[in-house]
Legacy VTK file of the C-alpha trace (Angstrom):
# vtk DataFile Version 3.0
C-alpha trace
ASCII
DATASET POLYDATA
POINTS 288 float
133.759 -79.567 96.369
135.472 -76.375 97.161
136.306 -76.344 93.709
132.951 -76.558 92.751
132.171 -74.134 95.282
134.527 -71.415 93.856
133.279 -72.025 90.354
129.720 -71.027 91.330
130.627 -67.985 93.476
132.789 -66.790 90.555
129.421 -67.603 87.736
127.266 -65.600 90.448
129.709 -62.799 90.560
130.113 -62.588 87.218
125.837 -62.618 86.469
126.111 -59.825 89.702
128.864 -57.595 87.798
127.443 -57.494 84.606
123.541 -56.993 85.855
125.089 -53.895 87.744
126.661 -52.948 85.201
123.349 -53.195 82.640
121.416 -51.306 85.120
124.204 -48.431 85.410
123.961 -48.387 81.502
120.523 -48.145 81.754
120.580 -45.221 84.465
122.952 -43.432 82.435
121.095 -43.391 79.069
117.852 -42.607 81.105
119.784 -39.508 82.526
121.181 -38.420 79.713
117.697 -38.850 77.923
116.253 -36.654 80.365
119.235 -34.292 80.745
118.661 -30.365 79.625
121.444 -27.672 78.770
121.197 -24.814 79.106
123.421 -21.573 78.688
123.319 -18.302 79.545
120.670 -16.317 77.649
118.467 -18.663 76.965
114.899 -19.055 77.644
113.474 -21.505 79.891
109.876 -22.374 82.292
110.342 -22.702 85.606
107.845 -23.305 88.160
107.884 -20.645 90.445
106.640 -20.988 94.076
104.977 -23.942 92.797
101.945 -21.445 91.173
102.423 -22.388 87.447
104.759 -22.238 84.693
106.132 -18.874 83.690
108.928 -17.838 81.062
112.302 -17.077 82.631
116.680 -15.899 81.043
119.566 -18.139 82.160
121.931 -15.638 83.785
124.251 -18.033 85.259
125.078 -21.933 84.391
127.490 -22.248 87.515
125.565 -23.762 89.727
122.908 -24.628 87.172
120.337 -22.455 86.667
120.701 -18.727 87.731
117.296 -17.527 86.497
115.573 -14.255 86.370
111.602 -14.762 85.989
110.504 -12.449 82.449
106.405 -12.987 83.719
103.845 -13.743 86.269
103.345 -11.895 89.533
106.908 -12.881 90.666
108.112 -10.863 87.501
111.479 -9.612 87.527
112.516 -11.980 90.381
115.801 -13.872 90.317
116.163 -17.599 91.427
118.075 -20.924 90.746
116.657 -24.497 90.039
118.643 -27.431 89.167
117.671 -30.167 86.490
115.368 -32.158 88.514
113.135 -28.661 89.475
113.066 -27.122 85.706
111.604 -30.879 84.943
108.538 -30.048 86.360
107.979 -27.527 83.303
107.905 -28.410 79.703
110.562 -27.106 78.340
109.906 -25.017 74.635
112.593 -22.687 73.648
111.596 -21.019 70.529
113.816 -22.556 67.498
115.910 -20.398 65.138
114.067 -18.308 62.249
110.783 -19.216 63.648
107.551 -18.104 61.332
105.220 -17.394 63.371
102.695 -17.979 60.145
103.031 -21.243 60.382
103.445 -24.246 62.532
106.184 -24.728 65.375
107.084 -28.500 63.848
110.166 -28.133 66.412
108.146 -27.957 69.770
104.922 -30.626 71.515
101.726 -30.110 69.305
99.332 -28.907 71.828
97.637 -31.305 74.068
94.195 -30.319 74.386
93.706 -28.398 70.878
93.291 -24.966 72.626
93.555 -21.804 70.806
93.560 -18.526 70.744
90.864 -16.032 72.999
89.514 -19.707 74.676
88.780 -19.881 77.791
90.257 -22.210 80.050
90.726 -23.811 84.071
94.571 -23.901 84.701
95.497 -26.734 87.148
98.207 -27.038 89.508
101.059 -29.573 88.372
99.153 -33.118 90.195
96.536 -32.428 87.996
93.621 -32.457 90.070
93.695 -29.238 92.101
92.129 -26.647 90.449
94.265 -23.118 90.025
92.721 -20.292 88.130
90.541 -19.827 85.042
91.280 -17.222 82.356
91.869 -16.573 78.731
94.448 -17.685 76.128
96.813 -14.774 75.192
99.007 -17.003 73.168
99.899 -20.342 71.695
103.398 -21.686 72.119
103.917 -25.099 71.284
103.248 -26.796 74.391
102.444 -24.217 76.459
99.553 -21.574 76.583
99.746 -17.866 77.350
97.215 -17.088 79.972
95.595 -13.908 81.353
93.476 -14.827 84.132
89.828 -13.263 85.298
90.316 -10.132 87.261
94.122 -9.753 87.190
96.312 -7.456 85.510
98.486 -8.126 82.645
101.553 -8.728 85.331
99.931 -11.534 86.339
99.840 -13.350 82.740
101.664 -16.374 83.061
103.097 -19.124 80.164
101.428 -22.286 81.093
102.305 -25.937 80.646
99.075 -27.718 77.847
99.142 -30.888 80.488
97.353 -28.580 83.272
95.016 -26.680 80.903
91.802 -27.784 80.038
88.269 -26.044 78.405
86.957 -23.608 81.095
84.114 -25.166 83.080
80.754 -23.626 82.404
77.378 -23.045 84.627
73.522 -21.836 82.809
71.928 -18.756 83.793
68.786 -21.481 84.790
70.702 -23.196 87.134
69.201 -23.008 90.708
72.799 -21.572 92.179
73.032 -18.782 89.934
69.089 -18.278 90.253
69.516 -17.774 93.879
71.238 -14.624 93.484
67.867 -12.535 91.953
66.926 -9.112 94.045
68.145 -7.079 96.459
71.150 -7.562 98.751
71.722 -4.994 100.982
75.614 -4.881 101.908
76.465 -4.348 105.609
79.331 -4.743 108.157
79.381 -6.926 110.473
76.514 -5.784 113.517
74.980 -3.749 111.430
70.905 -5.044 110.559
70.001 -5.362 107.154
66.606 -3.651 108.226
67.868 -0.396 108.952
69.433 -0.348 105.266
67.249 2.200 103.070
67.495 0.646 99.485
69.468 3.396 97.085
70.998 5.293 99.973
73.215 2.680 101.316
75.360 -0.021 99.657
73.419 -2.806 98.033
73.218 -4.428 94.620
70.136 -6.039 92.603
70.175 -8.549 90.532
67.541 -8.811 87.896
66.652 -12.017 86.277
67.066 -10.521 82.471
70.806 -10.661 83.540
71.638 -6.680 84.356
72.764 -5.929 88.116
72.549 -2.221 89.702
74.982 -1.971 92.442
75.150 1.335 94.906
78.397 0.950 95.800
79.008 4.428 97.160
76.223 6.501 99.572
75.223 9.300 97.505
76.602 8.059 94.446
74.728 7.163 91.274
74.550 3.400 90.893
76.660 1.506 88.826
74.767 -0.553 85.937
75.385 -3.445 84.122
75.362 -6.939 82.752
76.344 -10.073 84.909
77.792 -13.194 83.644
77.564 -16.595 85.151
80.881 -18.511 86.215
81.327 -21.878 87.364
83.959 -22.942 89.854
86.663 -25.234 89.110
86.373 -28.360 90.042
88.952 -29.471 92.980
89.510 -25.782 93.391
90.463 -25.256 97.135
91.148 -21.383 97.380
89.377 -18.015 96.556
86.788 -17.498 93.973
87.052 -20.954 91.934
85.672 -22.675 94.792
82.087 -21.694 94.612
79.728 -21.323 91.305
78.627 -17.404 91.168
78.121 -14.617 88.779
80.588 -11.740 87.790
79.865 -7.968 88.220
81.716 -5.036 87.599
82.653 -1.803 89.915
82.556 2.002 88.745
86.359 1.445 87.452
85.674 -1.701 85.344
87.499 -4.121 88.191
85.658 -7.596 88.191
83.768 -8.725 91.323
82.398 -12.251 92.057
79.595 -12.716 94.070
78.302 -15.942 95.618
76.923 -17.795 98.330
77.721 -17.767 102.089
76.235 -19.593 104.498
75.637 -18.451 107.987
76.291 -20.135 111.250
74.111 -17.591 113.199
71.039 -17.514 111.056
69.025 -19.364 108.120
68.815 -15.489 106.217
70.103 -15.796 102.415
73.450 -14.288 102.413
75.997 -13.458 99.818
79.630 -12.826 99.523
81.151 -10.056 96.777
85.191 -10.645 96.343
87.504 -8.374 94.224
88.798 -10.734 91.639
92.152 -11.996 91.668
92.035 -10.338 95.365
90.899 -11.151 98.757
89.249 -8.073 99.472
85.322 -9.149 100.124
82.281 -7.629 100.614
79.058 -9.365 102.666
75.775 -8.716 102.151
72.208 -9.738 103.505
69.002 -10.292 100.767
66.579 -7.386 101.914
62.904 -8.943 101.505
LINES 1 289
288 0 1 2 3 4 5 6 7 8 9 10 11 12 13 14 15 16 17 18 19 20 21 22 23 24 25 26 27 28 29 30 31 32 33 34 35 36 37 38 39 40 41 42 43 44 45 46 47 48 49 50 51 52 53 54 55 56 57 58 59 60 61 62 63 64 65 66 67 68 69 70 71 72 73 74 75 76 77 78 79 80 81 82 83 84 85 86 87 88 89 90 91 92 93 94 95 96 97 98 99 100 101 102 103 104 105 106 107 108 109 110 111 112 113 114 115 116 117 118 119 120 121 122 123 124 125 126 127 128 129 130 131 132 133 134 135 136 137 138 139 140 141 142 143 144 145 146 147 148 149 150 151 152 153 154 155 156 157 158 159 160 161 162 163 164 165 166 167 168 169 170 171 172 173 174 175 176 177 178 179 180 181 182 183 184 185 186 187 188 189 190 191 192 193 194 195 196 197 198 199 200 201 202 203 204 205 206 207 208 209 210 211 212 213 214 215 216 217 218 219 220 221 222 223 224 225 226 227 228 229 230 231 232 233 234 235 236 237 238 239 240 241 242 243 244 245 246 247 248 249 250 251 252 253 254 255 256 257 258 259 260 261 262 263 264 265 266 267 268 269 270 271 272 273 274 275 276 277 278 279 280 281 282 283 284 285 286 287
């Protein structure tokens, strides 16, 4: 029996050793599948602060990866991320003797068949929180160029295909972007709408036929233009993606979105005007 006994504890053993040893194989292919080299000089996405994609340069390999950040607001930074962190980017180094004439065969074909000047809702890397909407500046392989509403070219940023889809859209006829037609006088806070004199004081107006005029400045003329509509991004949870609204611009071109706020103090129609890719804000009051 003890015999016996030793002859089974040696099979088990043996089935232990070897299904160990299968599954170490296994790890090891699966990490070397996934590993990335790098070396100094090259050109690489890393996530940075967890607010997108951007284009960085290896300057160091020891410990891996020395970075310094070519784009975004955090341009010009220097960092390091190890394997695991530069996995949450696709990585797309440009291949040798690229044409740019004609197709990239040695990088992802893009996911969502974006191109050029389309506009688009960037999402944050789970997919389902809504980041910032903007433009396509360029097409990389798997990754999209991006200029986004209201910012500055500094702010461009490389993004990864997976978290880019067509730019949600909202009709002038819709009842939320409807609600915004007349005259909004803009006030601080205490300060009665009622004592605003319309064209002295700031206040915009928002015609139907899709022009605004905003008095901005008391004593200055007003500024005139055309409003568009924008929709909000869906699962959006900060700044101006959050509501649906329309887009007006200042006396220096800057983009300003307003849209509705709702009052804890009083059922009056009120609005809220924020700077673009800012969180300066404006309030204002509908003068009837």
């Amino acid at each position: 029996m003890k015999t016996g006994g030793v002859q089974v504890r040696s099979q088990i053993t043996k089935v232990l050793f070897a299904s160990s040893f299968l599954l170490f194989i296994n790890a090891a292919t699966c990490f070397a599948q996934d590993k990335t080299d790098f070396k100094v000089g090259d050109s690489i996405y890393v996530n940075i602060h967890s607010g997108g994609c951007v284009k960085a340069t290896v300057k160091g390999i020891d410990p891996k990866y020395y970075v310094h950040v070519e784009e975004g607001m955090y341009k010009g930074s220097d960092s390091f991320y190890n394997a695991s962190r530069l996995g949450e980017c696709k990585q797309t180094p440009p291949p040798e003797n690229q044409n740019n004439d004609k197709p990239n065969t040695g990088q992802t074909v893009n996911t969502g068949n974006l191109k050029l000047g389309d506009r688009v809702d960037v999402y944050l890397s789970d997919n389902k929180e809504g980041k910032n909407r903007g433009t396509i500046l360029e097409v990389n392989g798997s990754t999209y160029k991006v200029h986004y509403d209201g910012c500055s070219e500094k702010y461009d940023v490389s993004e990864n295909s997976m978290f880019v889809r067509p730019a949600a859209t909202i009709g002038t006829d819709n009842s939320e972007i409807k609600f915004f037609a007349g005259k909004w006088a803009m006030t601080t806070v205490g300060i009665s709408s009622a004592a605003i004199a319309w064209g002295k004081s700031p206040g915009v107006q928002i015609n139907g036929d899709g022009t605004f005029v905003w008095y901005q400045e008391t004593g200055k003329p007003p500024v005139k233009g055309k409003w568009l509509p924008h929709a909000k991004i869906e699962g959006a949870r900060f700044g101006t993606e959050t509501q649906n609204g329309i887009i007006i611009t200042d006396a220096k071109g800057a983009q300003w979105k307003m849209y509705r706020r709702k009052s804890t103090r009083d059922d009056d129609d009120h609005i809220t005007i924020q700077l673009m890719c800012s969180g300066e804000t404006q309030m204002g009051t509908r003068l009837r």
